[in-house]
C-alpha positions, 0 to 999 in steps of 0.5 A: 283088126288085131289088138296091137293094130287096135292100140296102134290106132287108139295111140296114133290117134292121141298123138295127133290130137295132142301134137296138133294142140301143142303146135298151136300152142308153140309162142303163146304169149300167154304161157306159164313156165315153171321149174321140176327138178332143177331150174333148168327142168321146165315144165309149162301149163301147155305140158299138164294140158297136153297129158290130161288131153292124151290121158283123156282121149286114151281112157275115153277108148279103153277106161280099165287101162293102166297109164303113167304119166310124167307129169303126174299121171298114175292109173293102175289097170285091170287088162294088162295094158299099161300106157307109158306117155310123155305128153311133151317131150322136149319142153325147153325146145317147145318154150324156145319154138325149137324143134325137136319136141314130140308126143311120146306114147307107147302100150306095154301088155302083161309088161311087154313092150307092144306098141310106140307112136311118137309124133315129131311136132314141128316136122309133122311127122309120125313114127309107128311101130308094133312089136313084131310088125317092123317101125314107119315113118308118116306110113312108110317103112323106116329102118336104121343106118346100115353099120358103118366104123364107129369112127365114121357114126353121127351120134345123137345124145343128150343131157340131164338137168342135174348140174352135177350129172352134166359134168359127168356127162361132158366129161364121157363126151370129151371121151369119146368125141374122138372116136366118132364122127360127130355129135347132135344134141336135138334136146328129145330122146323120143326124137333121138330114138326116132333119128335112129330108127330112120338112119338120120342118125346112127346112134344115140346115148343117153343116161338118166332118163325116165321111162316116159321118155324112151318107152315109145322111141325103143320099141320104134328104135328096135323095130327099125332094126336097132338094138336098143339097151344099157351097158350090161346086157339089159334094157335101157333103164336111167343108167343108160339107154343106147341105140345103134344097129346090131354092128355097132352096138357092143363097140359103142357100149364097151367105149361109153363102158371105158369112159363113163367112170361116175356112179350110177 
């Protein structure tokens, strides 16, 4: 087994445990809800259990790995293996019992993207991918949409908690909705990214967002076909992540470009 195989499995591992424990935990009666960042930004006691159980299973298999956390967990290592985990992506989604929240896990090696598992919780299903070794879906192959006029694309986005930063992001909404066939907002850009991969969406945008939530849905994203980025050329980053096949990736940054006039 190669290295990337190794972390794959050590990865798909951790996800179905923690996926398994979140699904038993969906309409507990017994949960504990809090806030983070806005009143909006929830966070539960089943989030920080479900991280101390994926950074337990991950650290049990490979002890002197660095690992970040969202809710709180920073470990620096020693082998080049950094672990980028969300434990519960989507936590407004798990309070109400909506689906569309995942366990998000991906290994970045000597800082490279390597390797992305995100378990889709409610729908059972499990997206894998290697850097170089192509994306699947409960074991089979996925790839995203074929390019399509922007004006026929089903777009996927999201948005963040901070009051002032939904009104931007509605405004570029009201901007571009014209251009495109439709909008979903399924609440999880780990999800998001994962509907790109398997073309049940065609593309996605999003700013705002944490490592932890689009580390392990790029790499799938990408390795599906999709290019995955910001506006500039670069990675994704919290100006802005965008995903879509390779034909209608520049067409869409150069509309989100034209109608995103807020600051970074």
């Amino acid at each position: 087994m190669s290295g990337l195989d190794e972390l794959a499995s050590l990865a798909e591992r951790a996800a179905t445990v923690v996926a398994a424990h979140l699904r038993n935990s969906v309409g507990r009666s017994d949960l504990e809800i809090g806030t983070k960042t806005t009143d909006t930004d929830l966070v539960t006691d089943v989030d920080r259990a479900a991280e101390d159980l994926l950074v337990a299973t991950i650290l049990a298999a490979r002890p002197h790995d660095g690992m970040l956390g969202e809710e709180g967990t920073a470990v620096s290592g020693t082998t080049g293996v950094e672990w980028i985990v969300d434990p519960l992506d989507g936590t407004t989604n798990f309070v109400y019992g909506h689906p569309g929240f995942s366990v998000s896990i991906a290994a970045h090696v000597d800082g490279t993207p390597a390797v992305g598992v995100v378990a889709d919780v409610m729908a059972e299903e499990l997206f894998v991918a290697r850097t170089g070794h192509g994306a699947t879906r409960n074991g089979r192959p996925i790839r995203c949409a074929p390019a399509r006029p922007l004006d026929q694309a089903l777009a996927a986005t999201g948005f963040g908690y901070d009051p002032e930063r939904r009104r931007q992001q509605a405004a570029v909404l009201t901007r571009v909705l014209p251009r495109l066939r439709d909008i979903r907002r399924m609440g999880g850009a780990a999800v998001d990214l994962c509907s790109v991969a398997c073309g049940r969406v065609d593309v996605y945008f999003e700013r705002g967002l944490q490592p932890w939530d689009i580390a392990a849905g790029s790499i799938i994203a990408t390795e599906a076909g999709a290019w995955v980025g910001d506006l500039t050329g670069g990675p994704p980053s919290d100006r802005y992540c965008v995903a879509a096949p390779p034909d209608l990736f520049d067409v869409l940054v150069a509309l989100l470009d034209g109608a995103d006039g807020s600051p970074p």
